[in-house]
N, CA, C and O of each residue as an XYZ file, in Angstrom:
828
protein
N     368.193     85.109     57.182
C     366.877     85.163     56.561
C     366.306     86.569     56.722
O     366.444     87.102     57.823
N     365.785     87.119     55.910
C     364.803     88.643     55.638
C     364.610     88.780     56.980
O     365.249     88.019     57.706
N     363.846     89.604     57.496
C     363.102     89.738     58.565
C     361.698     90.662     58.219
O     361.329     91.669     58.823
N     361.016     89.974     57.015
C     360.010     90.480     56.697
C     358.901     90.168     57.114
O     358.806     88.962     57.342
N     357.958     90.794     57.322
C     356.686     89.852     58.513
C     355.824     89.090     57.674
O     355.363     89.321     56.557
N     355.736     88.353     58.275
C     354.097     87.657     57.103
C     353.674     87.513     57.950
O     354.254     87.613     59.031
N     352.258     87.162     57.762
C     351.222     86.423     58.394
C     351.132     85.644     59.070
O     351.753     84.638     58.728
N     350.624     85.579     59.952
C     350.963     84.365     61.061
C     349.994     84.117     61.881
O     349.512     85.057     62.514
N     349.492     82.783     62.049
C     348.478     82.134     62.614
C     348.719     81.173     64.200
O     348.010     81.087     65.203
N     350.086     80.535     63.825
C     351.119     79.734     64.677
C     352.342     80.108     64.875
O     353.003     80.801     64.101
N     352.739     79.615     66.042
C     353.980     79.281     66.115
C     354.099     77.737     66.319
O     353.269     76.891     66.653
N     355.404     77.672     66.006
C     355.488     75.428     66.252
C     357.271     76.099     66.250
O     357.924     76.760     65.443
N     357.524     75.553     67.494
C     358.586     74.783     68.443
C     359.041     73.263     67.524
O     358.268     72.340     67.265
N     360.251     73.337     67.217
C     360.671     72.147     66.828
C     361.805     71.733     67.354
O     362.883     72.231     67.030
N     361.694     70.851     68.156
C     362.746     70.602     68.896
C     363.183     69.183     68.991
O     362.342     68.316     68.752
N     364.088     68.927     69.230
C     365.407     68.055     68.799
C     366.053     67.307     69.932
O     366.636     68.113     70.657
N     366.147     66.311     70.275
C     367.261     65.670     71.556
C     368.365     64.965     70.872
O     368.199     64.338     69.825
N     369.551     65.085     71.514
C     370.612     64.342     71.235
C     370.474     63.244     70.600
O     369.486     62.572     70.894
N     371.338     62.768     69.626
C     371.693     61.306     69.289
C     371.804     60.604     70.016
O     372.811     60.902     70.657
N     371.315     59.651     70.427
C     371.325     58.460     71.464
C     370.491     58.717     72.670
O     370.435     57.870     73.561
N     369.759     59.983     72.755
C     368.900     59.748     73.807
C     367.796     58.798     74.255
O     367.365     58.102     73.336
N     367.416     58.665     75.064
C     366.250     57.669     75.021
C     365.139     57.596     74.590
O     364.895     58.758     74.265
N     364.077     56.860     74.310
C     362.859     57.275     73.572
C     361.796     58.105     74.367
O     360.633     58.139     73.966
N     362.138     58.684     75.342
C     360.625     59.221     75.879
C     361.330     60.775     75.924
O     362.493     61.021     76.245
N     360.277     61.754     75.505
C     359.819     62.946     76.066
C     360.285     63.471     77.120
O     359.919     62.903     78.148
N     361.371     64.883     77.334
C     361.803     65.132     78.833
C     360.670     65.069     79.613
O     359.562     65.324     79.142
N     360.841     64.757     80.746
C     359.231     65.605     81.742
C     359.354     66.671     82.056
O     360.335     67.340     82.381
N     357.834     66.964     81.923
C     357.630     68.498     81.825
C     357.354     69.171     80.565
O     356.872     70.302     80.610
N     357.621     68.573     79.355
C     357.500     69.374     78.284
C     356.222     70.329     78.229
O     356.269     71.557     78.146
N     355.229     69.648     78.282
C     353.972     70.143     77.923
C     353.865     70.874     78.901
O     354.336     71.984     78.654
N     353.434     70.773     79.989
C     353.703     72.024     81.429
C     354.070     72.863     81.489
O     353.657     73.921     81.965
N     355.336     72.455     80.796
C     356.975     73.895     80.255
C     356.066     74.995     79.468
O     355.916     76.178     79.776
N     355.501     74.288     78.371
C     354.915     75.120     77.115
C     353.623     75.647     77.598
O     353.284     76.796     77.313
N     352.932     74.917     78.268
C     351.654     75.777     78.817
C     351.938     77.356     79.585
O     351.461     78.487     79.487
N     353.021     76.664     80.402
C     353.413     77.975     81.317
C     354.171     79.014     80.139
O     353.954     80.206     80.355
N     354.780     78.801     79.278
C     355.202     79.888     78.096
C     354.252     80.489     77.755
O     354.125     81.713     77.799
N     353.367     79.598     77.324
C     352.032     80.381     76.522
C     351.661     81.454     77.717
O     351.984     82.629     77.545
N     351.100     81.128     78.720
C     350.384     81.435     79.661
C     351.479     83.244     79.950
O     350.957     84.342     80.145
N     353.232     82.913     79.864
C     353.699     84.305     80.563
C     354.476     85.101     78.785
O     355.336     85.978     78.867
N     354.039     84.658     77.562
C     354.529     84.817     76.650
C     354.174     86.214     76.356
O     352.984     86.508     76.471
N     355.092     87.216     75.958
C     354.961     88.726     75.900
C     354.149     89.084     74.660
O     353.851     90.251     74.408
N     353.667     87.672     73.610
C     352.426     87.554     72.554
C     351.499     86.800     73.221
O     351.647     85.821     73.953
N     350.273     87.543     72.775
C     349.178     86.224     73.329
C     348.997     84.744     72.723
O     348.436     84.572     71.642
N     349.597     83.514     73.624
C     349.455     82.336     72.696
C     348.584     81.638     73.726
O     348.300     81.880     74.899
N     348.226     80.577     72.764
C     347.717     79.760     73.718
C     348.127     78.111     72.983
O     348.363     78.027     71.778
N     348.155     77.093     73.748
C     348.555     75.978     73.361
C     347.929     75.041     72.646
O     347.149     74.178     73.051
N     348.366     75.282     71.400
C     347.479     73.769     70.697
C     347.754     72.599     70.310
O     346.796     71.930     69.922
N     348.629     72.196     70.294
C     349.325     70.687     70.168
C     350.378     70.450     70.898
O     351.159     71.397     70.803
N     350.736     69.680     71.537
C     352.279     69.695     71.809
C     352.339     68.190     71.552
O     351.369     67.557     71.970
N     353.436     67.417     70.855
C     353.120     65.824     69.946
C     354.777     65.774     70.399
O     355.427     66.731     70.820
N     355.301     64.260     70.169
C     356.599     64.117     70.726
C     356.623     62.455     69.415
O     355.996     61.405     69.282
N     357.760     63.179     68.744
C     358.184     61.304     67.826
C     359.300     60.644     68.714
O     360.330     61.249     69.008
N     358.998     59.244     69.158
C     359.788     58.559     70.060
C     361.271     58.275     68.628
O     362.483     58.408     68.801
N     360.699     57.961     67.623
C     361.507     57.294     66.650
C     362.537     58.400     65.980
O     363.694     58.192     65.614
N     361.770     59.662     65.925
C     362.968     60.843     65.617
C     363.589     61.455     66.817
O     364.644     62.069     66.654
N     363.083     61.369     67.968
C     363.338     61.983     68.956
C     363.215     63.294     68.676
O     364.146     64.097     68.740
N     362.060     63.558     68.355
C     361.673     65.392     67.921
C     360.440     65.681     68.812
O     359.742     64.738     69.183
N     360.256     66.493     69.038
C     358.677     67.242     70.035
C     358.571     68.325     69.005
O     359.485     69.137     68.859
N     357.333     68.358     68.194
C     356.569     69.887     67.783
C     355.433     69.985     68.661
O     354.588     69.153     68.994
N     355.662     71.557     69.046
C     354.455     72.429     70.463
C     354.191     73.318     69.003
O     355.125     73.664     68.279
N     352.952     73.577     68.753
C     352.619     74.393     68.410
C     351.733     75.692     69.051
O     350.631     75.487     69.561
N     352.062     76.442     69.009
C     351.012     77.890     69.768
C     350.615     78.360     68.889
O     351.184     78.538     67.812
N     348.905     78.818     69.395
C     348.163     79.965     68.529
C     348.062     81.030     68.903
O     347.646     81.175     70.053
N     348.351     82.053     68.212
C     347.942     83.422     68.132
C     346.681     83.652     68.492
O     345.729     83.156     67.889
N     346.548     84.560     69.684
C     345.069     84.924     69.980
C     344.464     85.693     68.643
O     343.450     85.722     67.945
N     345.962     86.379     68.777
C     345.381     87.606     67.214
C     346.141     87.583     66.312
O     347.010     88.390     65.980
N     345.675     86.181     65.675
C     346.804     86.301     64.176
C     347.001     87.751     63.305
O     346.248     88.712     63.145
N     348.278     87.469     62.853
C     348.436     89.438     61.753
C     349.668     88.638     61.468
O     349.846     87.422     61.535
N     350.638     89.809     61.067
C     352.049     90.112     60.867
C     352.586     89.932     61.781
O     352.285     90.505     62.828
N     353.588     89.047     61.678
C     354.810     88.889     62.706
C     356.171     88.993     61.817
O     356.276     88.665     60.635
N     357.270     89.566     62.725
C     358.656     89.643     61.950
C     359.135     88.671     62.237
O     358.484     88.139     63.135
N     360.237     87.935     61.853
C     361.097     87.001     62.160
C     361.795     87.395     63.567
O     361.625     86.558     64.453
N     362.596     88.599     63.929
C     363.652     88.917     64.468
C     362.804     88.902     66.058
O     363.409     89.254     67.070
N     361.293     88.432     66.109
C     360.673     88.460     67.180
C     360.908     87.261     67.467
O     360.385     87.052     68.561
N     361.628     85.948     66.920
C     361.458     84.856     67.009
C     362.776     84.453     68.165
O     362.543     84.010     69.290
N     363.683     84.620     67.811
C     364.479     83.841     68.830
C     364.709     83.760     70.257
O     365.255     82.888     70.933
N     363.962     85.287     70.683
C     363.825     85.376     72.457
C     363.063     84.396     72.690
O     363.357     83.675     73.642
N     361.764     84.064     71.819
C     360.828     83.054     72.298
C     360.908     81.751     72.794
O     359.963     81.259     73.411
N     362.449     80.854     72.479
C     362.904     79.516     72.502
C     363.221     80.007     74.101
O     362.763     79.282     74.984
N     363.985     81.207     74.498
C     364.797     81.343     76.167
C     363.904     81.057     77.433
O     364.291     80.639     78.524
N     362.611     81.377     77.040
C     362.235     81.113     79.334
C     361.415     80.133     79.208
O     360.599     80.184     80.128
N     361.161     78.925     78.250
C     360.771     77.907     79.165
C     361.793     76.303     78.638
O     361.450     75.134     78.813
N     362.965     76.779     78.036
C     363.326     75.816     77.032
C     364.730     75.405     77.436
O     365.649     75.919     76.798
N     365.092     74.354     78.630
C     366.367     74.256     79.065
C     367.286     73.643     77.590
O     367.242     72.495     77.147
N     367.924     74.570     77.159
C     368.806     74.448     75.783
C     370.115     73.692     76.191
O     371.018     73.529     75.370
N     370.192     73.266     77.389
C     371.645     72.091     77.764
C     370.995     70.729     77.419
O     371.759     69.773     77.282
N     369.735     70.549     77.272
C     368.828     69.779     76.984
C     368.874     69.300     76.046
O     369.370     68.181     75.914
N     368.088     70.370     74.528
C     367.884     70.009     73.155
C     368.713     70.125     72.874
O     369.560     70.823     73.431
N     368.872     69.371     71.689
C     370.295     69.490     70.235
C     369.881     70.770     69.274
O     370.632     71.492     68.618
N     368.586     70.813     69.391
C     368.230     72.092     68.277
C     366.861     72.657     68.586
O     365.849     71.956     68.601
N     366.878     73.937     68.827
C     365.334     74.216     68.843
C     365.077     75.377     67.424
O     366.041     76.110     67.200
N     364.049     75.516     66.658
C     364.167     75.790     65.881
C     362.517     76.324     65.973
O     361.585     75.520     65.939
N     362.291     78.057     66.113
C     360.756     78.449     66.038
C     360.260     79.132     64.604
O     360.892     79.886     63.864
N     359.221     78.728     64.500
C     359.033     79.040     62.556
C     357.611     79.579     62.704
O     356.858     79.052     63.523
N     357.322     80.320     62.158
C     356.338     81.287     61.718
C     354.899     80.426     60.360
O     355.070     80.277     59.150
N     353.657     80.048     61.169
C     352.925     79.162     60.297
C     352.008     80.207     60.002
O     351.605     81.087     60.762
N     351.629     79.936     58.398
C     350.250     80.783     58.138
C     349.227     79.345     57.849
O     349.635     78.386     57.195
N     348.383     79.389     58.229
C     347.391     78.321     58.050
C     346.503     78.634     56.459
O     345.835     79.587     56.059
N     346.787     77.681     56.023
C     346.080     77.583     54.546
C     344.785     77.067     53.966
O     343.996     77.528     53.141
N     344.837     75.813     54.766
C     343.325     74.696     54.845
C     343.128     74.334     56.713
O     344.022     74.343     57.560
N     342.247     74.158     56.827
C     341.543     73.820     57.905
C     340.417     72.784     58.222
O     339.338     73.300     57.928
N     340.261     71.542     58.701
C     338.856     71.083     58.439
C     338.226     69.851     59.500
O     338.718     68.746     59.730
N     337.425     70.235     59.849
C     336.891     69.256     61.307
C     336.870     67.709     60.208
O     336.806     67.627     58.982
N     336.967     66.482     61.419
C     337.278     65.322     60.549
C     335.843     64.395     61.306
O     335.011     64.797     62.120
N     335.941     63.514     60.878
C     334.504     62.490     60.717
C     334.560     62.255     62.601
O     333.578     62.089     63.325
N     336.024     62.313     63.030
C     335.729     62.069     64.443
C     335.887     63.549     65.168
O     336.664     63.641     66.119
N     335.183     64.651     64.735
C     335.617     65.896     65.422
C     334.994     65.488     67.466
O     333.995     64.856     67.810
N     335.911     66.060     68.242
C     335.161     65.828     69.406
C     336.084     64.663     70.119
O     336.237     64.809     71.332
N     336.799     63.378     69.426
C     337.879     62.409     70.392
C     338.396     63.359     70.900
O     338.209     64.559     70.701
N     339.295     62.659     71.804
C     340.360     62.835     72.370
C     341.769     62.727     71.233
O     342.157     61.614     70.878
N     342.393     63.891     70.777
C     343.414     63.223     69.814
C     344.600     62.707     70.637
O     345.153     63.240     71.599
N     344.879     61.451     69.981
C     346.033     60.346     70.465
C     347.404     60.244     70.067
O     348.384     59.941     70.749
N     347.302     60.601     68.630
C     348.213     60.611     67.785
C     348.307     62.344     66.820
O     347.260     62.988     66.742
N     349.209     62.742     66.370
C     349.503     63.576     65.721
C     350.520     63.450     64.199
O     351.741     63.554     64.321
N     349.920     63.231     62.853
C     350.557     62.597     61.729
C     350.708     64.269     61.370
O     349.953     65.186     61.695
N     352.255     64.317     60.400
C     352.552     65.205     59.867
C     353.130     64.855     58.244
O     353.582     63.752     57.937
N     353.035     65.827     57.448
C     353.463     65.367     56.099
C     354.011     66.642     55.396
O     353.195     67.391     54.859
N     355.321     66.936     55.363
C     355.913     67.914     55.284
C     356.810     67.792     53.601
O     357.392     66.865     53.038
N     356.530     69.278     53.222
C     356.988     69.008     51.322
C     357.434     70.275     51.221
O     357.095     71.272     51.858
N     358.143     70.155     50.451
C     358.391     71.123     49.262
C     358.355     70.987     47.896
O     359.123     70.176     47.380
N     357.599     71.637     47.208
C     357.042     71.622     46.197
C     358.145     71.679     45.104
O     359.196     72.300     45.265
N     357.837     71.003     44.007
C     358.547     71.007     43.121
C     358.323     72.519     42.032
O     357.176     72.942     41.889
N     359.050     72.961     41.596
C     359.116     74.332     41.297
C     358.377     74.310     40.165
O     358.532     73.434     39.315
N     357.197     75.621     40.020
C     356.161     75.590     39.054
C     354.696     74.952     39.492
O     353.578     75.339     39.155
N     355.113     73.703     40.465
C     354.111     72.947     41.090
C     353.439     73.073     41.819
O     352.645     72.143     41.961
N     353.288     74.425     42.861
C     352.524     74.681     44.308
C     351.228     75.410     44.040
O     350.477     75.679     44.978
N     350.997     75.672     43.053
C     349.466     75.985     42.777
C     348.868     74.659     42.313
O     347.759     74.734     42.842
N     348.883     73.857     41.867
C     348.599     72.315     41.390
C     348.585     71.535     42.428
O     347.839     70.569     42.271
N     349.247     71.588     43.664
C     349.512     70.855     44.573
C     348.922     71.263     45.969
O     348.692     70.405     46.821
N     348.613     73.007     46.242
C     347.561     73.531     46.667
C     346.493     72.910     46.269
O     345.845     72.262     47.091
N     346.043     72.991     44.750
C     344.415     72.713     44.774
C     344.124     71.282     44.913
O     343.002     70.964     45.306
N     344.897     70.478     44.670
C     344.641     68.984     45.188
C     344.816     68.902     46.735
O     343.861     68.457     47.371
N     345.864     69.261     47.359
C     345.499     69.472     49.037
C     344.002     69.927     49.056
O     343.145     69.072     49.280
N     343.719     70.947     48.881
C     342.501     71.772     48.985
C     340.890     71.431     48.928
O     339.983     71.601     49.742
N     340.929     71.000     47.901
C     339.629     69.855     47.326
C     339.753     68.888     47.021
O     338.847     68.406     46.343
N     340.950     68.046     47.348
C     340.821     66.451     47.296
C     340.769     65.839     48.489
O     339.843     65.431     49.191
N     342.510     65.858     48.632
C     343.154     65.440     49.435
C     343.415     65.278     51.115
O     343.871     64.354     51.788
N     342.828     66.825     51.505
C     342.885     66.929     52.830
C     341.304     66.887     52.910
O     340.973     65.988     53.683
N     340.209     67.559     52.371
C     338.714     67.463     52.831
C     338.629     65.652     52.992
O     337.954     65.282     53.953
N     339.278     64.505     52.103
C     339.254     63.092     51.721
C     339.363     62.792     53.148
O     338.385     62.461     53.818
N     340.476     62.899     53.589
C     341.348     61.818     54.774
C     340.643     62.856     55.835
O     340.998     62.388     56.917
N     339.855     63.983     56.105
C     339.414     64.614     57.308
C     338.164     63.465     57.361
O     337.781     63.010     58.439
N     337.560     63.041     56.024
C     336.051     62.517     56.415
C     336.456     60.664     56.321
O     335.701     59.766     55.947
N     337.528     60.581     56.680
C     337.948     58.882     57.486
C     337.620     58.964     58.762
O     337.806     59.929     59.504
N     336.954     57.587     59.108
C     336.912     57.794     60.765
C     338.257     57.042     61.629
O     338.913     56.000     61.612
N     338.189     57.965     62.160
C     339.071     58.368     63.269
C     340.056     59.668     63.076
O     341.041     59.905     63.775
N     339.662     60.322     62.169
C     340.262     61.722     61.856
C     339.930     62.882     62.438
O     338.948     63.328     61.846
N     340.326     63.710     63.458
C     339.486     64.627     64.433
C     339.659     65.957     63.361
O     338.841     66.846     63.127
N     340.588     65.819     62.982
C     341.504     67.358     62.243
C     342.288     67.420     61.446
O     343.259     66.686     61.624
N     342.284     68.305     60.178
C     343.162     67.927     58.892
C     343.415     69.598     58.745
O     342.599     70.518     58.685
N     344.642     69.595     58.720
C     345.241     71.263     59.032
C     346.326     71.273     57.742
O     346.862     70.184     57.538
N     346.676     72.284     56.926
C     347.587     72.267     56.061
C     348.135     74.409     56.716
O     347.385     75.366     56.910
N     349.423     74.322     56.819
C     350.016     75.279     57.132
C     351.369     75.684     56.317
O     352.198     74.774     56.315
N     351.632     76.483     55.850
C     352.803     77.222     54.919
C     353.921     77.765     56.160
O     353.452     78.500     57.030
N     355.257     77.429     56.220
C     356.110     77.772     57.220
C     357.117     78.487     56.534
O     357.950     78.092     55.717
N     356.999     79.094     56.790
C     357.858     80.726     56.621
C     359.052     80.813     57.107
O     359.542     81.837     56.631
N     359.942     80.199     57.934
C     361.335     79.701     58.197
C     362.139     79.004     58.216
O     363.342     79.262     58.174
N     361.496     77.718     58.301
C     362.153     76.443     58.491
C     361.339     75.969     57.454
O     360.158     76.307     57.373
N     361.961     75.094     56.529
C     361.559     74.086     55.392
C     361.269     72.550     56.207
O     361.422     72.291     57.401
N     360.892     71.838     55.312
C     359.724     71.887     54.079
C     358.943     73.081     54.327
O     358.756     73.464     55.482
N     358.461     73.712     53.298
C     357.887     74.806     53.193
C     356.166     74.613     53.246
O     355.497     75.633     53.409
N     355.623     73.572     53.135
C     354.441     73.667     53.292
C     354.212     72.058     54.591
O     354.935     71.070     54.465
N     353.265     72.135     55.554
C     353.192     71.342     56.622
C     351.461     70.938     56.696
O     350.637     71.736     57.143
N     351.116     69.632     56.203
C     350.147     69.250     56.415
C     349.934     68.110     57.834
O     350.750     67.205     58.009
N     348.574     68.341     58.899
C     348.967     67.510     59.980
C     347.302     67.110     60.187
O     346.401     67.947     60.121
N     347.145     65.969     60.394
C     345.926     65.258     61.161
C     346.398     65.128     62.580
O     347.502     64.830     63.037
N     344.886     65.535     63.338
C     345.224     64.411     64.492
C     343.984     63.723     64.650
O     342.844     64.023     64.295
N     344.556     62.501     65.402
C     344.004     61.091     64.749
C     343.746     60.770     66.428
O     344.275     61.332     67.387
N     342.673     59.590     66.417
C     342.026     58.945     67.225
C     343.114     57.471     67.119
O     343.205     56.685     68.063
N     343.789     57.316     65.967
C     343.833     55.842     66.364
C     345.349     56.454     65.352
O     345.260     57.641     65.039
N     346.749     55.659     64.830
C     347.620     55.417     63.698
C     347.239     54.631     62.956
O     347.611     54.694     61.785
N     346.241     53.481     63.450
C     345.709     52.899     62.208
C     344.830     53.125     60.670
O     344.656     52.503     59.622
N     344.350     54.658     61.400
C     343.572     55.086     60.498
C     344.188     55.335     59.149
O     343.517     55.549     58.139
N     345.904     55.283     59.197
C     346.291     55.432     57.771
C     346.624     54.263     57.012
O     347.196     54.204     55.924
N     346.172     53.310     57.762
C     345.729     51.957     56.826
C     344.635     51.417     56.388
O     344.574     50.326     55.822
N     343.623     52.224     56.650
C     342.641     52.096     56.866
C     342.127     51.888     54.978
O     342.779     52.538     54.161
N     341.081     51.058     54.516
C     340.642     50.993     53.312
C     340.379     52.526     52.708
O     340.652     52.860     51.555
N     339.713     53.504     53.861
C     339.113     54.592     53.512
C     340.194     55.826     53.027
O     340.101     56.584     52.062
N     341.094     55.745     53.916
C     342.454     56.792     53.854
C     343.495     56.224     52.361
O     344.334     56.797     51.665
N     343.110     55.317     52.363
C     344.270     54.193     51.469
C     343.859     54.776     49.968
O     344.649     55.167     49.108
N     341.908     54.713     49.856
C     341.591     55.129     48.539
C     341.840     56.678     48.416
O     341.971     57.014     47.239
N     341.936     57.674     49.291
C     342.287     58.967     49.410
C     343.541     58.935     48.452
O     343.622     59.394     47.313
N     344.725     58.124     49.373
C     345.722     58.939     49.356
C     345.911     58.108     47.862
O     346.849     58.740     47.376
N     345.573     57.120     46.926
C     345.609     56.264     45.686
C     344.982     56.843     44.600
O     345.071     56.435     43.442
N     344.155     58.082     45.095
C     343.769     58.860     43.422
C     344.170     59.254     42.615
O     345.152     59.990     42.721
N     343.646     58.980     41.482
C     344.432     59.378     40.029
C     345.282     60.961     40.419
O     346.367     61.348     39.986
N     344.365     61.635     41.356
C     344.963     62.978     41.319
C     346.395     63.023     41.983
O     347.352     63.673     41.562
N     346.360     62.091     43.265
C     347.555     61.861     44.090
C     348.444     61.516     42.810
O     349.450     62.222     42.735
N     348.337     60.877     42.111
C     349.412     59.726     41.449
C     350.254     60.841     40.643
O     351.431     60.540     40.447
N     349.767     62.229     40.091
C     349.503     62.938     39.367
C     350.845     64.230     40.564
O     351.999     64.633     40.420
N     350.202     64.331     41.184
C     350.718     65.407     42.546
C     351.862     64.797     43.111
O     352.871     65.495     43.005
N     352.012     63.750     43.657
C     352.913     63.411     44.653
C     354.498     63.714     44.086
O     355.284     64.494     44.624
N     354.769     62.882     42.838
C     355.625     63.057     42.647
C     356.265     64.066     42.347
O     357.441     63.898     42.022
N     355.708     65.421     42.357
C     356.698     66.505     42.382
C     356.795     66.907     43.936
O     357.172     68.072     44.065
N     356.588     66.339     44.965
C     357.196     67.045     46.226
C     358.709     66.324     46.846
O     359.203     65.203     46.725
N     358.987     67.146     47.308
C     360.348     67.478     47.342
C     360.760     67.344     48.560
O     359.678     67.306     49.147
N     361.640     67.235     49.443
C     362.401     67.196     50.786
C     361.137     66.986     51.306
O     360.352     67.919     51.475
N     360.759     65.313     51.695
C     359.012     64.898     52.264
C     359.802     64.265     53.330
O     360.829     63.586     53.351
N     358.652     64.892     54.558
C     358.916     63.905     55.897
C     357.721     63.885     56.161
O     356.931     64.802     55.937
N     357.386     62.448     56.845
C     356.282     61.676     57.359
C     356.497     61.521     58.666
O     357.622     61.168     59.020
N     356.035     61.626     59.106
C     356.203     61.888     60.519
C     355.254     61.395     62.150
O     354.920     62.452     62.684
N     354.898     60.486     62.784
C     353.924     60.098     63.442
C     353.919     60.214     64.900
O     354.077     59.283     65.690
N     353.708     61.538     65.201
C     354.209     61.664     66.938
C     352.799     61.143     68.121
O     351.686     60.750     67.770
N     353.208     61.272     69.263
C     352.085     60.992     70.004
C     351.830     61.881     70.855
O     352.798     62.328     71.469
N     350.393     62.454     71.187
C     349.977     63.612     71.690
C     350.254     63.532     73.259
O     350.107     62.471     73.867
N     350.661     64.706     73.881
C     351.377     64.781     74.817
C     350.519     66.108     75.607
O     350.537     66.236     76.831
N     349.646     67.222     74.516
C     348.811     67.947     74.819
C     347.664     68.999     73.950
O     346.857     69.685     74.578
């Protein structure tokens, strides 16, 4: 891949355990990643760290004290001092520019859960599919209650290429009557079907 810098707001850790491991989280993860942030030769600091029992995946995401330009080729030392790799099956660090942002009807819980919804756009389609994220779709499901945070981020290494994520007070909230008429608008009906390599994703917050 290039090693051209873009913009960068995040980093997100995607990491992977063996086939057949068990369903829980190594211990230590979150600890691991605090202490990275804390001795990391960029200033990060920790903002999610979420773990799917059902994929057996953990995304840590870190923020940039001082988002700018980052190169790629800065990326792979970053997985080595807190990340025992006899461990994961894959760790994989990707470069996020944050696109949408938006406090949700429950800003202030405790988030419990962490939902992700990951696409790639069907070609011709990502300006159409931007502005429905933008002014429909994500401002919609931020003002459901039990929604703390509705984040949409563009990933610059690792595909799906665009990463939308709530975190949520409850998983029920995406059954909820309120989220249900969100995600059922003429506009959705209109949008959805051009995204491309989609993962849904429902981890549980860990930090």
């Amino acid at each position: 891949m290039a090693n051209a810098a873009v913009h960068t707001d995040f980093l997100l850790f995607q990491l992977s355990l063996p086939v057949g491991a068990g369903p829980s989280a190594p211990a230590g993860l979150a600890a691991g990643f605090a202490r990275f942030c804390q001795q990391s030769p960029l200033p990060l600091q920790v903002h999610r760290v979420a773990w799917s029992a059902g994929t057996h995946t953990a995304y840590a995401y870190a923020r940039l004290s001082q988002p700018g330009l980052l190169a790629a080729d800065a990326l792979p030392a970053l997985a080595q001092p807190w990340l025992d790799t006899s461990v994961w099956a894959r760790v994989r660090v990707s470069r996020l520019e944050t696109v949408f942002i938006a406090p949700g009807a429950s800003q202030g819980a405790a988030p419990v859960f962490h939902y992700t919804v990951e696409m790639d756009p069907e070609a011709g389609w990502m300006p159409e599919i931007s502005r429905w994220y933008d002014e429909e779709h994500m401002p919609g499901l931020a003002a459901v209650e039990g929604s703390i945070w509705a984040m949409r981020l563009l990933n610059h290494d690792h595909g799906p290429y665009s990463l939308a994520c709530y975190d949520l007070v409850t998983d029920q909230a995406l059954v909820s009557p309120a989220w249900l008429a969100v995600r059922g608008s003429a506009w959705s009906d209109i949008t959805r079907p051009h995204f491309q390599n989609t993962l849904r994703t429902m981890f549980d917050v860990l930090a």
